[in-house]
N, C-alpha and C positions, 0 to 999 in steps of 0.2 A: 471672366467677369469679376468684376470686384467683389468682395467680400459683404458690403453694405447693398449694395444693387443687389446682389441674389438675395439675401433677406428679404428686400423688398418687393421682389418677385414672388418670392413664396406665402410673404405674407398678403400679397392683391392676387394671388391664386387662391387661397382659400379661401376668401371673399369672395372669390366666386361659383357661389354653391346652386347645384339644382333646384333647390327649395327657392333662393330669392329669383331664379331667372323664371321659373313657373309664378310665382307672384308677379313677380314685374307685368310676365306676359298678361296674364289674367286680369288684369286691370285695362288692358286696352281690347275687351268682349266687344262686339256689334253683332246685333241680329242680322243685319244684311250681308256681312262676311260671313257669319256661321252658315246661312242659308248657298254662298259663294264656295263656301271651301268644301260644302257637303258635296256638290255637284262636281269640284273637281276630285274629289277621290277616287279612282278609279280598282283597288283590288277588288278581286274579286268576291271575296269574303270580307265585308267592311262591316258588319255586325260586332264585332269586337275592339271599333276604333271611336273613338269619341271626338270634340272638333268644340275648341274654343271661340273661333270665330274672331280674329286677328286677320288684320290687312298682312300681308309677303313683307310688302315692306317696313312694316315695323318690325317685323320678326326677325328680320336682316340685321335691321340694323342695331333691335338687343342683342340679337348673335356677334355683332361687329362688338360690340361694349363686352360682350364674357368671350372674348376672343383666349386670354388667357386660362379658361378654365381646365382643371387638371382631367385628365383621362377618365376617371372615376368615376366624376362627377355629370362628364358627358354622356356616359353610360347609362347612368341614372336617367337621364333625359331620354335616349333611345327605353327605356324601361316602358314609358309613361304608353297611355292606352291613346293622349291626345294628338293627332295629325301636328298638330303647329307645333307642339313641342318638340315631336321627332324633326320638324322641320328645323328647327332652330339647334338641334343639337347636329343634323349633316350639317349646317351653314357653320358652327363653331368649326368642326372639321375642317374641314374647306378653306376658312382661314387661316387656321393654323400650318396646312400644306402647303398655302399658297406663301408664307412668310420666309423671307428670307433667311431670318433668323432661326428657324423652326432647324432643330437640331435632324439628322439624318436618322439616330433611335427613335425619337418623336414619331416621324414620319411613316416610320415602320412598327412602331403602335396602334399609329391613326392607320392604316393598313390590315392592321390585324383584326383590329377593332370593328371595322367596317366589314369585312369578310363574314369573319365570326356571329355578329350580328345585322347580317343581312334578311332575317327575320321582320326585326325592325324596319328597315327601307326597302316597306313596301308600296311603294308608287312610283310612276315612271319620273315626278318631279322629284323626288328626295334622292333618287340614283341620279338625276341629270346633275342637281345642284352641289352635289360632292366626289359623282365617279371620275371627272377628268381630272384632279388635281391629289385626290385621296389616294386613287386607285393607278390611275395613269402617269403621273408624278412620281409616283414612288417605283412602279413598274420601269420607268425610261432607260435605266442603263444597267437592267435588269430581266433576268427569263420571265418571260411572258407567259408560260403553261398553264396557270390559273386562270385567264382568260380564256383560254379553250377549254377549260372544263365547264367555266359558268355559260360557256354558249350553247353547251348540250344540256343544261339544265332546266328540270322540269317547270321550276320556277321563272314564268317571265320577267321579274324585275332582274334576276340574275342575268340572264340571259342581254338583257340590254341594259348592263352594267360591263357585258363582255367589250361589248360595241361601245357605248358609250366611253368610256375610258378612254380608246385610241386617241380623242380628239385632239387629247394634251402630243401625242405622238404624230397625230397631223400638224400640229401648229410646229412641229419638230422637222416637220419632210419626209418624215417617216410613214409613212403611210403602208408596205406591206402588211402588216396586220388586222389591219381596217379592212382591206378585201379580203384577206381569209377569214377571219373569223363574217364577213359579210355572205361569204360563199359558206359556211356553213348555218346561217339565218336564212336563207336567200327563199326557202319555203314555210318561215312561221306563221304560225297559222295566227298571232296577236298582232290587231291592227296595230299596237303601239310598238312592236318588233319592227313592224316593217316600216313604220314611219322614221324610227331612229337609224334602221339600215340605212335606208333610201337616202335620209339627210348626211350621215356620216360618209358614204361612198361620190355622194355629192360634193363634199368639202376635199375630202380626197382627189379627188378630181380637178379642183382648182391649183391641183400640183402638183398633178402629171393626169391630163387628160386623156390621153390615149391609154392607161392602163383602164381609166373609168369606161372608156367605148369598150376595149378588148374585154373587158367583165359583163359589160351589155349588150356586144353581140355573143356571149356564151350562154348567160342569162336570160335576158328580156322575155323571152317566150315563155317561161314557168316563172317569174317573179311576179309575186301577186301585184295587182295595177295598183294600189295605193305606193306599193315602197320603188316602182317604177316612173312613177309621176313626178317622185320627190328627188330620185335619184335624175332624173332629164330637165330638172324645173330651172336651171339657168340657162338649158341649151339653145340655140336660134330654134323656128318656128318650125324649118324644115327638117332639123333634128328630133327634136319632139316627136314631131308626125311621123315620123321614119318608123321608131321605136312604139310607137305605140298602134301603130297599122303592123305591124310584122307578126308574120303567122310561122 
């Protein structure tokens, strides 16, 4: 990169601070989002979490505008006690993973970064909206092991951050790991475990169907009915019924 271009990089990174993306946000407040976003919280312990009340997609889309913000900074935002801000600092992630130009050390900060404070990304939307491209992206031509550790974790957002990640490894053809670590979910007791199983080994399925039946006729009789629903929800009528009459 030229010598004037990184300048001007570095100087529209530090421009891009935690402080002004928390003002920004907090300027677009609505009572009927705050009342919206309370309800979709879903930890368990939400007594410690606060909620500005910002539509998704604005949040998105000032996350798309501080795309360049430096690591630090984004940290600072995982800090904050507000939902939409931890929201707006995975969606920074996320684009940064997803950029082409996003350097390979980067990637494996934004990696680090995520792991380490997965504290912070506690709800099943802030794991969905950063684990396939933060997590799974950086994983792809790389050991997978930390993903089998977060599947045995006590923590449910980790746990379907194990799963969730594969996705970018399905859209790859890759799909072995999606049924293992799914065969190691396959009896969680959090209905949102089992919805993201059930969806992920579904998608997996759209290519190579027959590993998806060989997992559901090993399965199906101990997988709780919700992540079995999700997982047969594009099959014909008589498939469906098959799997969900079987004792």
């Amino acid at each position: 990169m030229p010598k004037d271009n990184h300048t001007k990089d570095l100087r529209k990174e530090a421009k891009l601070t935690a402080k002004l993306f928390v003002e920004k946000l907090s300027g677009f407040q609505s009572k009927t989002e705050l009342e919206k976003n309370q309800r979709f919280f879903r930890d368990a312990d939400s007594s410690g979490n606060k909620f500005f009340g910002v539509r998704w997609l604005v949040v998105f889309k000032l996350a798309k505008e501080f795309t360049g913000m430096d690591l630090k900074e984004i940290e600072k935002l995982l800090d904050s006690k507000f939902y939409e801000v931890r929201m707006g600092a995975v969606s920074i992630m996320d684009f940064q993973a997803r950029n082409k130009k996003t350097t390979e050390d980067r990637k494996k900060e934004l990696f680090d970064l995520y792991i380490r404070r997965h504290d912070s990304i506690n709800n099943w939307d802030l794991v969905d909206r950063s684990a396939p491209y933060v997590v799974g992206g950086y994983l792809s031509d790389k050991p997978r092991k930390i993903l089998y550790k977060l599947a045995t974790s006590k923590n449910p957002w980790e746990r379907r951050t194990a799963i969730v990640s594969t996705y970018f490894f399905i859209r790859q053809g890759d799909i072995n790991d999606t049924f293992k670590i799914a065969e190691i979910l396959v009896n969680d007791e959090h209905d949102l475990i089992q919805k993201a199983v059930g969806s992920w080994i579904r998608e997996a399925g759209k290519k190579d169907k027959q590993k998806l039946i060989d997992f559901l006729d090993k399965f199906s009789v101990k997988m709780p009915r919700v992540m079995l629903r999700y997982a047969i929800e594009k099959f014909d009528k008589k498939q469906r019924e098959f799997y969900l009459n079987i004792e």
